[in-house]
C-alpha positions as CSV (number, residue, x, y, z in Angstrom):
1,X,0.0,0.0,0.0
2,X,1.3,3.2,-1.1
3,X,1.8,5.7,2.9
4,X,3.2,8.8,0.7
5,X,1.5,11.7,2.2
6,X,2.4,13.5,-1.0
7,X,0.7,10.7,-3.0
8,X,-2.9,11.5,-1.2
9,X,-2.6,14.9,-1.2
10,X,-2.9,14.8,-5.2
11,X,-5.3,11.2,-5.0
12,X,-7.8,12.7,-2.8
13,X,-9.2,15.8,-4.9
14,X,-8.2,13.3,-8.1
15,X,-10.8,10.6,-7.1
16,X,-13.2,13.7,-5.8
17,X,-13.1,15.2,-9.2
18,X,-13.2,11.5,-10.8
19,X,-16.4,11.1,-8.6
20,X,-18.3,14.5,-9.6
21,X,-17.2,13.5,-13.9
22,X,-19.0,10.1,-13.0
23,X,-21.8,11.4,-12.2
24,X,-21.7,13.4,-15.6
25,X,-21.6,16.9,-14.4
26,X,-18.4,18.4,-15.7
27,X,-17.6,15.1,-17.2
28,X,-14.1,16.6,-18.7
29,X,-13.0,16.7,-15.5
30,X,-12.4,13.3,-15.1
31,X,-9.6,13.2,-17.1
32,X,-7.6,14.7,-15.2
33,X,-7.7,12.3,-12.4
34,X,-4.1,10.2,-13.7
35,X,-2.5,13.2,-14.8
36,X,-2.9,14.6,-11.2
37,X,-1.9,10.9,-9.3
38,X,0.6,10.5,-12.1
39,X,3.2,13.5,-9.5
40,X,3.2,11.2,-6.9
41,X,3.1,7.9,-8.9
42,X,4.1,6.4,-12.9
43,X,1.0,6.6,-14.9
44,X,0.4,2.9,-15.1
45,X,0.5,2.6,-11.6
46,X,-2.0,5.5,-11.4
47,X,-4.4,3.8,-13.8
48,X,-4.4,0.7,-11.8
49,X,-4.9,2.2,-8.6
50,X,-8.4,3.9,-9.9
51,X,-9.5,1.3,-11.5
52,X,-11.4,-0.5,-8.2
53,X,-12.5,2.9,-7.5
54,X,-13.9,3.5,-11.0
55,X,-16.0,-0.1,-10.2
56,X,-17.3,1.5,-6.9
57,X,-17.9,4.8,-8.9
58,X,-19.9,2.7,-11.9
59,X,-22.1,1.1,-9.2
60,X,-23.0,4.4,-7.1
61,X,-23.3,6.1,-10.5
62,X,-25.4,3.4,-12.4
63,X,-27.7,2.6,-9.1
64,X,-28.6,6.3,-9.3
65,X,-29.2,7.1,-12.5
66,X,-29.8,3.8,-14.7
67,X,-33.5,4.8,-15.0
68,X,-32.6,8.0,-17.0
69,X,-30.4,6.8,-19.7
70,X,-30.4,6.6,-22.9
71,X,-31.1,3.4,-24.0
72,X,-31.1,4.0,-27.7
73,X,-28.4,6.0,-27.5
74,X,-26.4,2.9,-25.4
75,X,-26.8,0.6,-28.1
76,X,-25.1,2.8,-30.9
77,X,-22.4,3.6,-29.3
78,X,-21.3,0.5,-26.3
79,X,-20.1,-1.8,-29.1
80,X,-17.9,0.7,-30.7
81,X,-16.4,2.0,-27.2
82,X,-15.9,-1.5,-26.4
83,X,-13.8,-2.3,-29.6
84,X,-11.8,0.6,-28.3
85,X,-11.4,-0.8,-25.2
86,X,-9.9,-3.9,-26.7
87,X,-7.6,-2.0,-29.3
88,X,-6.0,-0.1,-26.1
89,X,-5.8,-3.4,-24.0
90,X,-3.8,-4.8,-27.8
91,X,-1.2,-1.7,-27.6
92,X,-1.1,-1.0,-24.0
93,X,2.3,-2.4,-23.9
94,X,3.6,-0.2,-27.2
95,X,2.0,2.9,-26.9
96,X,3.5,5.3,-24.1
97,X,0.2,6.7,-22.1
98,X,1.8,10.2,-21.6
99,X,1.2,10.7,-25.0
100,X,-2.4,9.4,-25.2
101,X,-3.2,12.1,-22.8
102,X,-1.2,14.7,-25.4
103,X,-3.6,12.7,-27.9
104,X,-6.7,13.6,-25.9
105,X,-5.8,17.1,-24.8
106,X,-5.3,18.2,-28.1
107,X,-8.9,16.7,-29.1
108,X,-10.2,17.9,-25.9
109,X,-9.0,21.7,-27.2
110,X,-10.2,21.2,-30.7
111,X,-13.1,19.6,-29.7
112,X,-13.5,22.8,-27.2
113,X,-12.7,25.4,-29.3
114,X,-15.3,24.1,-32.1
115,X,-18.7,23.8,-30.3
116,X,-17.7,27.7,-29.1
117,X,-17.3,28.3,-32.9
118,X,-20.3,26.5,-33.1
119,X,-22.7,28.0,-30.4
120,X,-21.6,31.2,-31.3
121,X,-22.8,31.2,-35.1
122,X,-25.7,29.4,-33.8
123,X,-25.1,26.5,-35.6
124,X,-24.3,24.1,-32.7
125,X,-25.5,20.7,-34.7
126,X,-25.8,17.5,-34.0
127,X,-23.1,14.7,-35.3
128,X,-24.0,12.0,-37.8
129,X,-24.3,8.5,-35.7
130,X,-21.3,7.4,-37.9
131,X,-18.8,9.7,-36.6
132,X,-20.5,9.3,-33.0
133,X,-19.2,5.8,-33.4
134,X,-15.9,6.6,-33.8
135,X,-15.9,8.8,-30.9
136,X,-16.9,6.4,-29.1
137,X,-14.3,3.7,-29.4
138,X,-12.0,6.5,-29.1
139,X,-13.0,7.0,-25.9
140,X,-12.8,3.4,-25.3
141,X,-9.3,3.4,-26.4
142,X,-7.9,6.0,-24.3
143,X,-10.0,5.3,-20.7
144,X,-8.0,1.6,-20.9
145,X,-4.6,3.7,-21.8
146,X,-5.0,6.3,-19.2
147,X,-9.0,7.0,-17.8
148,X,-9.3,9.9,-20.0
149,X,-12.6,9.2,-22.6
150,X,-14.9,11.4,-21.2
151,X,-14.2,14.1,-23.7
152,X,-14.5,12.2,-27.3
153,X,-17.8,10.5,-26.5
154,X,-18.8,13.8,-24.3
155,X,-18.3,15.8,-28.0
156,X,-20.9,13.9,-29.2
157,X,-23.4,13.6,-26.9
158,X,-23.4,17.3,-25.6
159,X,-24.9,18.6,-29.3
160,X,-27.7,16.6,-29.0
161,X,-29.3,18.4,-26.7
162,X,-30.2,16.2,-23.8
163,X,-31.3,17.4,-20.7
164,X,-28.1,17.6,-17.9
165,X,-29.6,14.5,-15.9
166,X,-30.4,12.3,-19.1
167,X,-26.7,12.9,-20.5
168,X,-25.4,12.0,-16.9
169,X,-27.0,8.6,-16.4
170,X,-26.2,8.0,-20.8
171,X,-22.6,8.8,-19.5
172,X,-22.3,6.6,-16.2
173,X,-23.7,3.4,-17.8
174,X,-21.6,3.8,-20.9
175,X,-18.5,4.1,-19.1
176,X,-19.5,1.5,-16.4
177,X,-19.6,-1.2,-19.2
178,X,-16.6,0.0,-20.2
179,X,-14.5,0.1,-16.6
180,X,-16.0,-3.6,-16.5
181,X,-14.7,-4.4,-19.5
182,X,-10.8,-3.6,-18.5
183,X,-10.6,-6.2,-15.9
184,X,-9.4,-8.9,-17.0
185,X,-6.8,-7.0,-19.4
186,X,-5.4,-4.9,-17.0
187,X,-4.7,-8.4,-14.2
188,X,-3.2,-9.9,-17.7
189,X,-0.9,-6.8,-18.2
190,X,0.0,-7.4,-14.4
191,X,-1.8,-3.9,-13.0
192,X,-3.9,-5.7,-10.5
193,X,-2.1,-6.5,-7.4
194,X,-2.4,-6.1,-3.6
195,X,-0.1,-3.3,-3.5
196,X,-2.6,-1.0,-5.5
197,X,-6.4,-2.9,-4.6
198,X,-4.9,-1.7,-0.9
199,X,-4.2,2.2,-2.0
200,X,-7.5,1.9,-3.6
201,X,-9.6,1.0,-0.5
202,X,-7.8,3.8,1.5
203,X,-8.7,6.7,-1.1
204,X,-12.5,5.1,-1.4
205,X,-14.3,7.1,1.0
206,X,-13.9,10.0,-1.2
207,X,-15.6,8.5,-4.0
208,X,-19.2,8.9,-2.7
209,X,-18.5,12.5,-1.7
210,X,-17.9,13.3,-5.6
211,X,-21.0,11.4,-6.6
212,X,-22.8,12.7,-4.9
213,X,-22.1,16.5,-5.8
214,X,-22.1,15.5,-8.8
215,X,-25.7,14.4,-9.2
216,X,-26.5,16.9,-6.9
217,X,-25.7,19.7,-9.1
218,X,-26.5,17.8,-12.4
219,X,-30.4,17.9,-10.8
220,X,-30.6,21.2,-10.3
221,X,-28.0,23.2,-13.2
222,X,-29.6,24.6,-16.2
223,X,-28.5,22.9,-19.7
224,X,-26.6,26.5,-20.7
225,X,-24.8,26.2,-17.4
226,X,-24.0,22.5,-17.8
227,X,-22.7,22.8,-21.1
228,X,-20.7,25.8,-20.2
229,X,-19.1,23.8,-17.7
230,X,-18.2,21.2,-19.7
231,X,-16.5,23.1,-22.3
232,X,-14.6,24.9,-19.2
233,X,-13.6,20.7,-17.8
234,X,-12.8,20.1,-21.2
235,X,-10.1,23.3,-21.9
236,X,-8.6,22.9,-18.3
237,X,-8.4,19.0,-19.1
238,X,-7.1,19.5,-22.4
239,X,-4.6,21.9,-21.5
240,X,-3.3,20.0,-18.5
241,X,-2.8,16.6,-20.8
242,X,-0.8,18.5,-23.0
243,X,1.2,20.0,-21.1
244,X,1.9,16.9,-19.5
245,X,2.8,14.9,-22.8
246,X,5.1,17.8,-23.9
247,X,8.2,15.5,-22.1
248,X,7.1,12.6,-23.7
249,X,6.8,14.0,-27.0
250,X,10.5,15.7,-27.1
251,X,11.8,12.4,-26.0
252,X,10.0,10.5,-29.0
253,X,11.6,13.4,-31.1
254,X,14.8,12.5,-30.3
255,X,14.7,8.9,-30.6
């Protein structure tokens, strides 16, 4: 079990802010739960820790808000988020996750930047189901590489205009099939051992508290306000992965 004061003083507010994405409300957010852990801790390391506590999130998320999802919207989009999830658990082992998150940060500022461009000119449409598919497995993809698919899948659903509490629960049970789904790859790359399932159960008390301000808020915030939010999670997020993968990246450079 990791004791590093240091280590919890970034894991608390990470799993906090992991809890209130889960519940949907500032979903963007969530992503920035490894690169936070990943001071105190490698990234792989980080990503195994929060996996238990992503199960304990799915459950409290998906008790609560099951009734209010999407179900149509479920069945376009699970199969290709789960083919993501398998082509991240092929090329864990190649691909380096710092530069994943650089992936998603720069799609989280592109996506951002475009649905301004979009709600200012009035023209905020909704995506064909095709390219909602690819964003989808996407997102599958890089939560098994580093938890960080809230914002492709979250670019898609937020034009479509659901209300805050409907794209919440569409959000939880999406990614609580896909959290499910990483089990047994992560144990076969070796990221489930005693070491981390014991830092996990330590940091869990926290993961009600974000839940539950999370659907707290997401009950009560107008749909301007909850999109505004979301393209806020979604700069702050995108920023902080890229800023993050800028080592990474100069060291691929050089090799």
């Amino acid at each position: 079990m990791i004791t590093d004061p240091a280590f919890y003083a970034v894991a608390i507010p990470a799993v906090m802010l992991l809890g209130v994405s889960k519940s949907g409300f500032g979903a963007g957010f969530g992503a920035l739960a490894v690169p936070l852990m990943a001071f105190a801790v490698p990234v792989p390391q980080a990503a195994a820790v929060l996996l238990p506590l992503l199960a304990l999130l799915d459950a409290l998320g998906v008790a609560a808000l099951l009734r209010q999802a999407d179900r149509t919207l479920l069945g376009r989009l699970l199969p290709a988020g789960l083919a993501g999830t398998l082509a991240g658990a092929a090329l864990f082992r190649w691909v380096a996750p710092a530069l994943v998150a650089g992936l998603v940060g720069v799609i989280s500022l592109v996506f951002a930047a475009l649905r301004v461009f979009a709600l200012q000119r009035g023209a905020a449409r909704a995506l064909s189901p095709g390219l909602g598919r690819m964003l989808a497995a996407l997102s599958g993809f890089t939560s098994f590489v580093a938890h960080a698919g809230g914002p492709p899948i979250g670019f898609y659903l937020l034009p479509l205009g659901l209300e805050p509490i409907v794209f919440t629960a569409t959000l939880s049970v999406f990614f609580a099939a896909i959290n499910l789904a990483k089990w047994v790859p992560y144990a076969w790359l070796g990221l489930v051992d005693a070491a981390n399932l014991a830092t996990a159960l330590a940091l869990a008390p926290a993961v009600p508290i974000g839940v539950w301000l999370g659907v707290r808020i997401a009950r009560r915030i107008s749909r301007a306000w909850f999109e505004r939010i979301f393209v806020a999670g979604m700069v702050l997020t995108g920023g902080k992965l890229l800023y993050d993968a800028i080592p990474a990246l100069r060291a691929a450079l050089v090799t």
